[in-house]
C-alpha positions as CSV (number, residue, x, y, z in Angstrom):
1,X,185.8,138.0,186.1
2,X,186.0,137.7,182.5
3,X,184.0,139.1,179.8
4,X,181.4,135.5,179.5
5,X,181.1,135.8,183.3
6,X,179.7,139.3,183.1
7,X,177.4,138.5,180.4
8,X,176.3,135.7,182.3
9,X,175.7,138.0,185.4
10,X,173.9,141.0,183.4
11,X,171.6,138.3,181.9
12,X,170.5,137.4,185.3
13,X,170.7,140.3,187.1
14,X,168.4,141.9,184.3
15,X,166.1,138.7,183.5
16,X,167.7,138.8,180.2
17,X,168.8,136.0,177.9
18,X,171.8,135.8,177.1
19,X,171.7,136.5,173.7
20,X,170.2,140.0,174.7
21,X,172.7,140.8,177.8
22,X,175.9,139.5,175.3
23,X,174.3,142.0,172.8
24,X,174.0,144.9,175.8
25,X,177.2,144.5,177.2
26,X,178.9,144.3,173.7
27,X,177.4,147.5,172.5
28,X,178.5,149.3,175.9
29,X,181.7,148.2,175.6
30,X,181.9,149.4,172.0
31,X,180.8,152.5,172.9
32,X,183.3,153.3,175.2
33,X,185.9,152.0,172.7
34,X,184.7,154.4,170.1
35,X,184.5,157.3,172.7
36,X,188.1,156.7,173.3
37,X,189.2,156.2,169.8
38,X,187.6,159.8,169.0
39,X,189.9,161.1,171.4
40,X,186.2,161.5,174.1
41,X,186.3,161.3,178.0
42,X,183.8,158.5,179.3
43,X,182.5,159.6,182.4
44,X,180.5,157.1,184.5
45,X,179.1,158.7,187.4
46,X,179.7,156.6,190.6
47,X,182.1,154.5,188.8
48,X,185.1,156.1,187.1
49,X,186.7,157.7,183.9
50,X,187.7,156.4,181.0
51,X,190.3,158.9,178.9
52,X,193.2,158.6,176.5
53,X,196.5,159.5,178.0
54,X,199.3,160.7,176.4
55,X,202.9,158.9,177.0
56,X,205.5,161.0,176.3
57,X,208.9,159.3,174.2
58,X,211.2,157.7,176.8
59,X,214.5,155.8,176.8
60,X,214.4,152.1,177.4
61,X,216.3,148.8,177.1
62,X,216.3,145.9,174.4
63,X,215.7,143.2,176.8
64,X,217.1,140.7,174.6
65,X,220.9,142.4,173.6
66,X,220.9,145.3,176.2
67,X,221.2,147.9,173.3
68,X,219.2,151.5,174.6
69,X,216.6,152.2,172.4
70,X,213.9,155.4,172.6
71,X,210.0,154.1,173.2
72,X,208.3,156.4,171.0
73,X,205.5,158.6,172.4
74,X,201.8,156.8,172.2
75,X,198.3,157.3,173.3
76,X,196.9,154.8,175.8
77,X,193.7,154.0,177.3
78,X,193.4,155.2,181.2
79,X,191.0,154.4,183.8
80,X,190.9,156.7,187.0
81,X,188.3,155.4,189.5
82,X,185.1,157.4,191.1
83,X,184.9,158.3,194.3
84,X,181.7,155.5,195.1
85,X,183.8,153.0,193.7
86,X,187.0,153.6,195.6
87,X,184.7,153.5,198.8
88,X,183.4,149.8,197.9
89,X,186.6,148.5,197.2
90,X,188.3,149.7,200.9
């Protein structure tokens, strides 16, 4: 499913046009972006967590000479899923 499918699916799920459900589903999104960026947990009751993970430095590869290199340590965006959710998708 991509993003202009679930527009297309909130707009008639929720007799919206789909100026309004683009507009709904781009402001949700954006929140949880912000959330995140703030360093905030997104908890979605029945559906999962959204959080920032921290990735500690690593040693790695240069795929292109071989040559070891050291992947610096980074915050990335995690999703763990809710209990209701896992249920659905068994």
């Amino acid at each position: 499913m991509t993003k202009k499918d679930l527009i297309e699916l909130v707009a008639k799920k929720a007799n919206l046009t789909n100026k309004a459900a683009r507009d709904a589903t781009g402001s949700f999104l954006n929140a949880i972006r912000d959330s995140l960026k703030r360093g905030e947990k997104v908890v979605i009751t029945g559906f999962g967590t959204f959080s920032v993970r921290n990735r500690a430095t690593r040693p790695g590869r240069n795929p292109k000479t071989g040559e070891r290199i050291t992947i610096q340590a980074r915050k990335a965006p995690g999703f763990t899923p809710g209990k209701t959710l896992k249920k659905v998708v068994r």
